[in-house]
C-alpha atoms as one frame of an Amber mdcrd trajectory, in Angstrom:
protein
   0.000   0.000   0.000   3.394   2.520   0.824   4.376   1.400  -2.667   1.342
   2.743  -4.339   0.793   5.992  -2.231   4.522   6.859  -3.624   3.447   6.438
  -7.340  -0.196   7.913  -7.142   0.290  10.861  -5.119   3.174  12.697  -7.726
   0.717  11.449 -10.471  -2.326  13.035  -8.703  -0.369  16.411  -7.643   0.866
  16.647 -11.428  -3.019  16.176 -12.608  -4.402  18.379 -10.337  -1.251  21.244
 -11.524  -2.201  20.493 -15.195  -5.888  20.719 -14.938  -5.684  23.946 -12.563
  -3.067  25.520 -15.064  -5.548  24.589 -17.824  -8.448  26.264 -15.913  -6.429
  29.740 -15.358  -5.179  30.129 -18.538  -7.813  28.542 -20.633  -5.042  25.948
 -22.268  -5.883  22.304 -24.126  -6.089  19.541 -21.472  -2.176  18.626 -22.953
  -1.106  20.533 -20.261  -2.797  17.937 -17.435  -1.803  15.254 -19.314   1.993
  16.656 -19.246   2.103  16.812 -15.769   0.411  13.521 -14.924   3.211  12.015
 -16.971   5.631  13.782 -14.758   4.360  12.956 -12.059   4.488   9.234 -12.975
   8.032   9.490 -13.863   8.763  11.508 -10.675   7.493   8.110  -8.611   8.875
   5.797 -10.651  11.928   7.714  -9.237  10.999   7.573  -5.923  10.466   3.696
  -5.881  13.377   2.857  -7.578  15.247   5.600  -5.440  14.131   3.577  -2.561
  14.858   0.158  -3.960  18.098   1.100  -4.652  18.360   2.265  -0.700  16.847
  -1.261   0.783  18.679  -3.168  -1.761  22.178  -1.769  -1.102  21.828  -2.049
   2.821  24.407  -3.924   4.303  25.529  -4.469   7.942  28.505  -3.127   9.131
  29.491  -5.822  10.989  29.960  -7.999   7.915  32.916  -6.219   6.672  34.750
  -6.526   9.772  36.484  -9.855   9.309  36.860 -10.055   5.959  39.869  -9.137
   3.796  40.134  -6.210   1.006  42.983  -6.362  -1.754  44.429  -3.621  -0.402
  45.439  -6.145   2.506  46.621  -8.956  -0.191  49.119  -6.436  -1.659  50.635
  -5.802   1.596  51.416  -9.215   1.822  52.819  -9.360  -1.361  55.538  -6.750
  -0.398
């Protein structure tokens, strides 16, 4: 349900900009349509901004017994 609050709220706030902006200024309904797509593409950036975050998590804990190269090309010396 978090996932699809990210995606539909941008795409809501972008229709609601488009149609306002069409209301004011008397434009074609392109202008809604513009920012819907906007706002899609700003939550597809979101989620995958956040996927990217949960994915990529790591303890640090598990790099604390295990060796780099750096350490390998000491020993090498």
């Amino acid at each position: 349900m978090e996932y699809a609050l990210q995606l539909l709220i941008p795409i809501l706030l972008g229709l609601f900009l488009g149609i306002w902006l069409n209301s004011q200024f008397g434009l074609s309904m392109i202008w809604a349509i513009v920012f819907a797509i906007l706002g899609m593409v700003a939550g597809i950036g979101i989620l995958y901004k956040r996927s990217l975050m949960n994915s990529s998590y790591t303890d640090p804990s598990d790099f604390k017994n295990k060796r780099t190269f750096d350490d390998d090309d000491e020993e090498d010396r």
